[in-house]
C-alpha positions in Angstrom: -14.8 -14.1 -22.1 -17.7 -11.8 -22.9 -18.0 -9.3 -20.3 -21.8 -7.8 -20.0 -22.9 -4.5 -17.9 -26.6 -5.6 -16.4 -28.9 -3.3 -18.3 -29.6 -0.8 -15.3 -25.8 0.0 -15.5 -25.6 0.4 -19.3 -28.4 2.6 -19.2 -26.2 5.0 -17.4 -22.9 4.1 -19.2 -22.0 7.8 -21.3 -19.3 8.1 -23.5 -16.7 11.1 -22.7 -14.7 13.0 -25.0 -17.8 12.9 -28.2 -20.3 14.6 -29.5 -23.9 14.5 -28.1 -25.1 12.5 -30.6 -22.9 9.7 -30.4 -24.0 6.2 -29.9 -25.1 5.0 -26.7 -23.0 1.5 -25.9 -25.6 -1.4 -25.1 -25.0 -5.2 -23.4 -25.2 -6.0 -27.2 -22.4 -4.2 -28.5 -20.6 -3.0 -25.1 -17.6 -5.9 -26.0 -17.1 -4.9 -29.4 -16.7 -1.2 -29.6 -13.2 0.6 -28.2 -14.6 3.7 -27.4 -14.1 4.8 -23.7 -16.8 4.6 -21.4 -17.3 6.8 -18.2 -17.7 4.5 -15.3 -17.8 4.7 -11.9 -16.3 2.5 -8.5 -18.4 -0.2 -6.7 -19.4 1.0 -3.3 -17.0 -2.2 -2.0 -14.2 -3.7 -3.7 -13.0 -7.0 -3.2 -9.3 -8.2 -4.2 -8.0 -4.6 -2.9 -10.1 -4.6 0.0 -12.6 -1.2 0.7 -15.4 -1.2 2.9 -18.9 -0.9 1.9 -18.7 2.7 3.8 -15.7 4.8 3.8 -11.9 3.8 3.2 -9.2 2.1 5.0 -6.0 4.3 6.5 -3.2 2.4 8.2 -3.6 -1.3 8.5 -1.8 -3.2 11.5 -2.0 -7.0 10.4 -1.3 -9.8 13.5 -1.2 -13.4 12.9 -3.9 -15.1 15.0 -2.2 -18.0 16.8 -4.9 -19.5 17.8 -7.5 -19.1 14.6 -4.4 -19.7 12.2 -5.4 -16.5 10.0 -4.9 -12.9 9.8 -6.7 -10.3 11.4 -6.2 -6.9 9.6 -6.8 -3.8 12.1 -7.1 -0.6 10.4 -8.1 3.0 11.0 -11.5 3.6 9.6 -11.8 6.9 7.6 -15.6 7.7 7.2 -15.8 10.7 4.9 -17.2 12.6 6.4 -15.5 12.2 9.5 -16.8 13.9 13.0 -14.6 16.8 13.8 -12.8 15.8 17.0 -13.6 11.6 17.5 -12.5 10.1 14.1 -10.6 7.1 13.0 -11.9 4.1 15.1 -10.2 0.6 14.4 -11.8 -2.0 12.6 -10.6 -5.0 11.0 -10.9 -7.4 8.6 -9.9 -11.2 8.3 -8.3 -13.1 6.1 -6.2 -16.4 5.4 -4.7 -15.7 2.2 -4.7 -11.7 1.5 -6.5 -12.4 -1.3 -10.0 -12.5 0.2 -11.6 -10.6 3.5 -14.3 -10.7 6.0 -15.4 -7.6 7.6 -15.1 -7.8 11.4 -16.5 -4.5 12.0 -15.3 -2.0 14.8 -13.4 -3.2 16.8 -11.9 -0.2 19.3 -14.3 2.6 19.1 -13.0 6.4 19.8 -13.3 8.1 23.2 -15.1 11.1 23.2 -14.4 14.6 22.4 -12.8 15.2 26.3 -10.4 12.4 26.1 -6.9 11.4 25.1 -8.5 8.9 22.1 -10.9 11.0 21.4 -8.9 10.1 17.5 -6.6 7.6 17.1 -3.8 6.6 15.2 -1.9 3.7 14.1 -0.8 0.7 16.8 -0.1 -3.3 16.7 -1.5 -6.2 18.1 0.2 -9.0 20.4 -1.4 -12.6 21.8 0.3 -13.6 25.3 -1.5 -16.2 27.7 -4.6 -16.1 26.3 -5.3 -12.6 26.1 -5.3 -10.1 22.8 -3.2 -6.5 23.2 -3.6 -4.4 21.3 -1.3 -0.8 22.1 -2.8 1.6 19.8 -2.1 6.2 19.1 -4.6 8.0 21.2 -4.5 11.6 19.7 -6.3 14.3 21.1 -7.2 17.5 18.5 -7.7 19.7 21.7 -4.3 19.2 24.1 -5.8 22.1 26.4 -8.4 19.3 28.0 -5.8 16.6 28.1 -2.7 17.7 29.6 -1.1 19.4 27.1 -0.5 16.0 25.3 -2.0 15.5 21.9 -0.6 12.0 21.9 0.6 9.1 23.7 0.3 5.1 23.8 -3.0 3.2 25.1 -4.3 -0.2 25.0 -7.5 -2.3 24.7 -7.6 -6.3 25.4 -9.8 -8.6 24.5 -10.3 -12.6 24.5 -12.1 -13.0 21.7 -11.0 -10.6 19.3 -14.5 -9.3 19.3 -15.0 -7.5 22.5 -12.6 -5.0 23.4 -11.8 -3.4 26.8 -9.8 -0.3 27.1 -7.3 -0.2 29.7 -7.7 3.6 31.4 -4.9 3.1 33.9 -2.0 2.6 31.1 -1.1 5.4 29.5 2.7 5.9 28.4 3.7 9.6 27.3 6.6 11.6 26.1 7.1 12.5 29.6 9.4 15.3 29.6 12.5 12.9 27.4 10.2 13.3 24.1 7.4 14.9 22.8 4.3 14.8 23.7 3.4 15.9 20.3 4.3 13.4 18.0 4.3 10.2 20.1 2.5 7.3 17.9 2.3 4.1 16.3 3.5 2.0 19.1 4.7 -1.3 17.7 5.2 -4.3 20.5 7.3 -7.9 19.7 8.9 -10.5 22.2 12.6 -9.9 22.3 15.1 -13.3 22.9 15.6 -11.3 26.3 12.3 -12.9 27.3 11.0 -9.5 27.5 8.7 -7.5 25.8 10.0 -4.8 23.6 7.9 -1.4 21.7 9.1 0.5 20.0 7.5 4.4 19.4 7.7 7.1 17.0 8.5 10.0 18.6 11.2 13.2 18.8 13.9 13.9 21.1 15.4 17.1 20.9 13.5 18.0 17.9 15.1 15.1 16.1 12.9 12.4 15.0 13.8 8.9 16.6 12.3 5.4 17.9 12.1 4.9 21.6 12.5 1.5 22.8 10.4 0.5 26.3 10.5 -2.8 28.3 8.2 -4.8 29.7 7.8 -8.2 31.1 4.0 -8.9 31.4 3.0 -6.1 28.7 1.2 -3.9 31.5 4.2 -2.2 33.4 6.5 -0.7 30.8 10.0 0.8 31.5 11.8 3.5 29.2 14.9 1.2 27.7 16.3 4.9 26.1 16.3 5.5 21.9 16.5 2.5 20.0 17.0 3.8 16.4 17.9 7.7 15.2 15.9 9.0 12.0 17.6 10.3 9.5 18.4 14.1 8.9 15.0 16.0 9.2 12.8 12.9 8.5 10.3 10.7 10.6 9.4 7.4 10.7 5.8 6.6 11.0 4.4 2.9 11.7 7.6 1.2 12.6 7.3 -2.3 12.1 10.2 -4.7 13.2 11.4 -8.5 12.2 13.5 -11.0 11.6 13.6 -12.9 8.2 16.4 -16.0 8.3 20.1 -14.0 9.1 18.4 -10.6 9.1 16.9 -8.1 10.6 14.7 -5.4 9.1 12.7 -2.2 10.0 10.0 -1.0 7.7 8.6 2.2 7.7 6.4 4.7 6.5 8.8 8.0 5.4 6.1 11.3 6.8 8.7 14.4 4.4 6.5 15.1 1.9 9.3 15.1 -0.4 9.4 11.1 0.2 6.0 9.7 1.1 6.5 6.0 0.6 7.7 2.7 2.6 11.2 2.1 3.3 13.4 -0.4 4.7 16.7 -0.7 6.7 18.3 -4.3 7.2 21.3 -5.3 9.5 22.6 -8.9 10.3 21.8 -8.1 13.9 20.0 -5.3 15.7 22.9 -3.5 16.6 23.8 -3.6 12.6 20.7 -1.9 12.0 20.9 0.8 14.7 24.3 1.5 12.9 22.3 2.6 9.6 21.0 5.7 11.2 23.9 6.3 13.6 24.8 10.2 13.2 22.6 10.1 9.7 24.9 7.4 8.4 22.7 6.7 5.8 23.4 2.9 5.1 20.8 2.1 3.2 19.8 -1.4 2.0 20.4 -1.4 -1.6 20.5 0.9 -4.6 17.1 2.5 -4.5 17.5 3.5 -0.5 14.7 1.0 0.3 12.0 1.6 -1.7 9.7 -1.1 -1.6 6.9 0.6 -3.4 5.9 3.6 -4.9 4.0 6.5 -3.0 0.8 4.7 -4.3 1.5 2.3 -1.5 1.7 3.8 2.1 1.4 3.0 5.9 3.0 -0.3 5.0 3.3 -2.9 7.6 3.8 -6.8 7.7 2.5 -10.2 9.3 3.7 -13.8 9.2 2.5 -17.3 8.9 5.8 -18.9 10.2 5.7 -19.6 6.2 5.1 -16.2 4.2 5.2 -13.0 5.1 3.2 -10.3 3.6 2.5 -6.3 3.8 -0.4 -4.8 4.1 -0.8 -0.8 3.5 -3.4 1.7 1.7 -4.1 2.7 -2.2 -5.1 6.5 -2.0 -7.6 7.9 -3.6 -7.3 10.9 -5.9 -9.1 13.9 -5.1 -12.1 14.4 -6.8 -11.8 11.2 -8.1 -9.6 12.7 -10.5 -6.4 11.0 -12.3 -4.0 13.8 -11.6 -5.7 15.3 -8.3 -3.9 15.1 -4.3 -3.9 12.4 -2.9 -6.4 11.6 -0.1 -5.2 10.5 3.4 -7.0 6.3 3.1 -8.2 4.4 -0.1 -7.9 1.0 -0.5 -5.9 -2.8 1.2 -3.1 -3.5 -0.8 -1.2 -6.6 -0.3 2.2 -7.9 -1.2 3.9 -10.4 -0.6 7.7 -9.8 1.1 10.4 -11.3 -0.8 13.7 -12.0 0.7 17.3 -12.1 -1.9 20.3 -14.0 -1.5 21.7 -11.0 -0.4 19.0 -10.4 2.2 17.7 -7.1 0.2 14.0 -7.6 0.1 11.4 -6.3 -2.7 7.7 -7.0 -3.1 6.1 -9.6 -5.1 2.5 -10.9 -6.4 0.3 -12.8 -3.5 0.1 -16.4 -5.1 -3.5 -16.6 -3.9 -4.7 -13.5 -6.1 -3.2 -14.9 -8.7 -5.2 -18.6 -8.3 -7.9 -16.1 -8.3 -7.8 -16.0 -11.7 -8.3 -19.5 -12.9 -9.2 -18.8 -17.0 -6.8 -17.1 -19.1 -7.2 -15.7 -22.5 -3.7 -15.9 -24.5 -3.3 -13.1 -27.4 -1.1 -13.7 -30.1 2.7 -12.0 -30.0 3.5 -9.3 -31.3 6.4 -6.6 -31.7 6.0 -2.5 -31.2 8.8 -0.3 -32.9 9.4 3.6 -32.7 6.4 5.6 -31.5 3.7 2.3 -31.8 1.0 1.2 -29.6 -1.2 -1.8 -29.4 -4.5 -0.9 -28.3 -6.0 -4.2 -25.8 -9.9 -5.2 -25.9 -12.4 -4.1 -23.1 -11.3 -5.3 -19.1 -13.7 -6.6 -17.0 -13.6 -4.8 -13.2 -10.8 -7.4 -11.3 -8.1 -8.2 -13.8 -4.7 -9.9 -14.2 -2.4 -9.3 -17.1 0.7 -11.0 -17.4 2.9 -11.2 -20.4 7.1 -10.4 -21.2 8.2 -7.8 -22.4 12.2 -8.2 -24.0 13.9 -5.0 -25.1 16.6 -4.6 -28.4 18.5 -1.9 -26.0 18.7 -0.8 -22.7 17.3 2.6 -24.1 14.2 1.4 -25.2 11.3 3.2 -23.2 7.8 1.5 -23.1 4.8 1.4 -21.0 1.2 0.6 -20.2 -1.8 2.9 -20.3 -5.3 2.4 -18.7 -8.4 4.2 -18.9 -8.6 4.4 -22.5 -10.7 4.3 -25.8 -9.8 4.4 -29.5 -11.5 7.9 -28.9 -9.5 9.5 -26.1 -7.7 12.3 -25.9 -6.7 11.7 -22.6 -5.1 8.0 -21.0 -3.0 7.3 -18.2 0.4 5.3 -18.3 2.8 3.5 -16.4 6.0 4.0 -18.1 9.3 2.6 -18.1 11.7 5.2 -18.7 15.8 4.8 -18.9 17.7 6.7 -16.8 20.8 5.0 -18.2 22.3 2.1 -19.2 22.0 0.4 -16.2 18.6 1.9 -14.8 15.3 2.1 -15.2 12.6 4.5 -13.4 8.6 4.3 -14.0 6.5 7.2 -14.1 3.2 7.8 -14.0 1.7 9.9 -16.6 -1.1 11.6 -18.2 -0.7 11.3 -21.9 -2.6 14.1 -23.8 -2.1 16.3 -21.0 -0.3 17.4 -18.4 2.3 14.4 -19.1 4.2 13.4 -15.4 1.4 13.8 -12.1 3.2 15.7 -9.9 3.4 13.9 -6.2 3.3 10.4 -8.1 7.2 9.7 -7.5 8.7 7.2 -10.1 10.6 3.9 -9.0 13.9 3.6 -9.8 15.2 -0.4 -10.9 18.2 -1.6 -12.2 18.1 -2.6 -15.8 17.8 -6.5 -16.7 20.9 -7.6 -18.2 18.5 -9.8 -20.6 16.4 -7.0 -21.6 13.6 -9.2 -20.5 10.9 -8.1 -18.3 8.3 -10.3 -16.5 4.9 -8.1 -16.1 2.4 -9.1 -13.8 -1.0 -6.3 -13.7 -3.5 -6.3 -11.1 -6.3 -4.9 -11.0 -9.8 -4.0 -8.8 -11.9 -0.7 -10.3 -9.1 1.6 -10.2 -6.4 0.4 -7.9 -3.5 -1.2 -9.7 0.1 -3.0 -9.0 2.3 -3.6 -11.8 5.5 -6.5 -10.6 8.5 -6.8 -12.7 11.3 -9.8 -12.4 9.6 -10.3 -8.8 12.1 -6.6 -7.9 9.3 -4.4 -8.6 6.2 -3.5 -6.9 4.6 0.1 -8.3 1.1 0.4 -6.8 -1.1 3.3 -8.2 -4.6 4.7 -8.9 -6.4 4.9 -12.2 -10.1 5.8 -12.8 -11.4 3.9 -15.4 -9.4 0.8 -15.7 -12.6 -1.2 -15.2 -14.5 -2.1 -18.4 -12.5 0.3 -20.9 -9.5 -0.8 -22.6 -6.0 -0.9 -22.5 -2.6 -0.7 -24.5 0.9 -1.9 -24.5 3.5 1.3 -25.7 6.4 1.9 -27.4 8.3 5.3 -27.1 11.2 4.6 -29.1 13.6 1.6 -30.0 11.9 -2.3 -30.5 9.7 -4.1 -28.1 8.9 -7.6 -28.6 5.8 -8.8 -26.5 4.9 -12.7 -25.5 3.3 -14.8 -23.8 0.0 -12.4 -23.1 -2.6 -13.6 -21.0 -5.6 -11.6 -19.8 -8.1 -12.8 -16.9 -11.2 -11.3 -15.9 -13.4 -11.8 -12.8 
């Protein structure tokens, strides 16, 4: 597929890292020349959804009984924000995670003077004909509201398009937790016929999840701590199911040390209470729940009765920058939630972005030994790669690197490092420079017996998610993936590549 740049775009297309008198690329030669061009994001991005205007910060996706689709709540993050209202929710629709249609704001702020004068994180819950939605009213001045800066409101609707605030309910710390840090209330129907939420909050200084009660969802009675935290860390946008014999709590880890979503998983609730109990530390599987990498955060999930998938955000990079902080907000990412035999569950590619991606250009096989890379032809702005990857020993290291040109200096890589024999971790690094981005945590695997690794890359402007063997989900940022090339690496050992496909939209 020939990819062209309209001619108003090429006309502002430069090339980085040459001298001022190199060529300027045109529609005409744009597909066949490797040298890196210096692009920028669309103002709205499609596949990893990003408003026209601003960015998206926690999502809290509901399955709409009645419409049969998802509604995607999320905290809007403006950029500038205003200094003491910020972070209304709006939302977005969507009935495959593939595609979305704005719904605009939904909840507005309250103003300055009030308790939701910001607000944070909550979830959504249809009962007799009536939308809930409990949601984090913050205040960033606790002198004009009691001395709390946060606690648990709620706005209803019918429609899912007008939204009432309910004044009267307003659940607080009280003098058991803190008034503090009490958020991202998260509200199911319990087989007790009851309603159950659950809070993130601290008692004692000691981050845990209180549990409340309810039977009609307006008169709500403490039910005590449902879940400790462990050691010194805190749980932020709980989010609680049941998937066949199991039962699992995802969550956002806050320690800066951590920063990513987590999981715990018990055969019944009590089970996974015990995971916590005293900082037992029972975690699900080898890589204490890791479900993505800290390129994915805020992570929370939504059925069909058929599939269930997560929805969290892609940060951006300060400055726009490839080894820069990253922002609080970026972009939707979805996943879709996997569930083992052995009731572990990991992340894997939504079949309907893949059917976005109908033509498929197959490259020929080839094999990369010692230090060798393969340099890839020009992407287009939404992408899919797929191709495997089979290694001649589990020490082989290899990887992928974006934003590059036969002329740079300077690329970015996903790569797949050994730790050992028996695992794997992926980094994210700058080649040329700094080498391994601080705050850009690796993701730790176990090895493939086979050597064989299934890859699966997508990609929208600069937010990518690489799968692996359906056990791997590593979500991250790179500037100028779209329309520069790409390469395949070898750091050592003998890879053997197959199967490639590329797809452009």
């Amino acid at each position: 597929m020939l990819f062209l740049v309209p001619a108003m775009v090429s006309a502002a297309i430069s090339i980085t890292a040459c001298s001022s008198d190199s060529p300027v690329l045109t529609d005409k030669n744009l597909a066949e020349s490797e040298l890196y061009l210096d692009t920028d994001e669309g103002m709205s991005q499609n596949i990893y959804y990003k408003p026209y205007v601003g960015y998206v910060g926690d999502p809290m996706p509901f399955f709409d009984p009645v419409e049969k689709n998802f509604k995607v709540l999320y905290l809007q993050d403006y950029r500038p924000n205003q200094p003491l209202t910020y972070h209304p929710i709006w939302g977005v629709v969507t009935s495959d995670a593939a595609s979305y249609k704005s719904l605009g704001e939904l909840i507005p702020c309250g103003s300055a003077s009030e308790l939701d004068a910001a607000i944070g994180t909550g979830s959504t819950i249809y009962h007799d004909g009536t939308y809930y939605t409990f949601y984090t009213a913050h205040s960033p001045n606790a002198a004009s509201t009691a001395g709390i800066n946060e606690a648990v409101m709620l706005a209803t609707s019918k429609d899912f398009k007008t939204w009432t605030k309910n004044r009267e309910l307003l659940i607080t710390g009280g003098d058991t937790y803190s008034n503090a840090d009490f958020r991202d209330p998260f509200v199911f129907e319990g087989d007790d016929n009851r309603f159950h939420m659950l809070v993130s909050t601290r008692l004692n200084g000691k981050g845990v999840l209180a549990e409340y009660t309810s039977s009609n969802l307006l008169d709500w009675e403490s039910a005590g701590v449902f879940m400790t935290m462990m050691w010194d860390r805190f749980y932020e946008c709980p989010d609680l199911f049941k998937m066949g014999d199991w039962w699992y709590l995802v969550y956002s880890e806050q320690h800066d040390a951590v920063r990513r979503v987590q999981y715990f998983k018990g055969r019944t609730l009590d089970e996974l209470k015990a995971c916590t109990a005293n900082d037992a530390g029972l975690w699900p599987d080898s890589k204490e729940g890791f479900l993505d990498s800290r390129g994915f955060y805020a992570g929370k999930t939504a059925t069909d009765g058929t599939d269930r998938y997560i929805w969290g955000w892609c940060a951006t990079r300060a400055g726009s920058n490839n080894t820069g902080n990253a922002d609080w907000a970026g972009n939707l990412v979805a996943h879709k939630v996997v569930q083992n035999p052995d009731g572990t569950i990991t992340l894997g590619e939504i079949p309907a972005i893949a059917s976005l991606f109908a033509q498929q250009e197959a490259q020929a096989d080839f094999t990369l030994t010692g230090e060798e890379y393969k340099l890839m032809p020009r992407l287009g702005t939404e992408n899919r790669i797929s191709f495997q990857l089979k290694t001649s020993s589990p020490w082989d290291k290899f990887g992928v690197s974006f934003a590059r040109g036969s002329d740079s200096e300077k690329y970015y890589s996903i790569i797949v490092n050994p730790e050992n024999e028996t695992v794997r971790k992926i980094n994210y690094e700058e080649e040329g420079g700094m080498g391994f981005v601080p705050n850009t945590d690796g993701y730790v695997f176990n090895t493939p017996i086979d050597g064989v690794y299934n890859i699966t890359i997508i990609t929208d402007n600069s937010v990518m998610t690489m799968y692996v063997n359906e056990t791997v989900a590593y979500t991250t940022r790179v500037y100028g993936t779209a329309r520069n090339c790409w390469s395949i690496n070898s750091y050592g050992g003998t890879i053997e590549i197959s199967n490639l496909k590329i797809s452009k939209r």
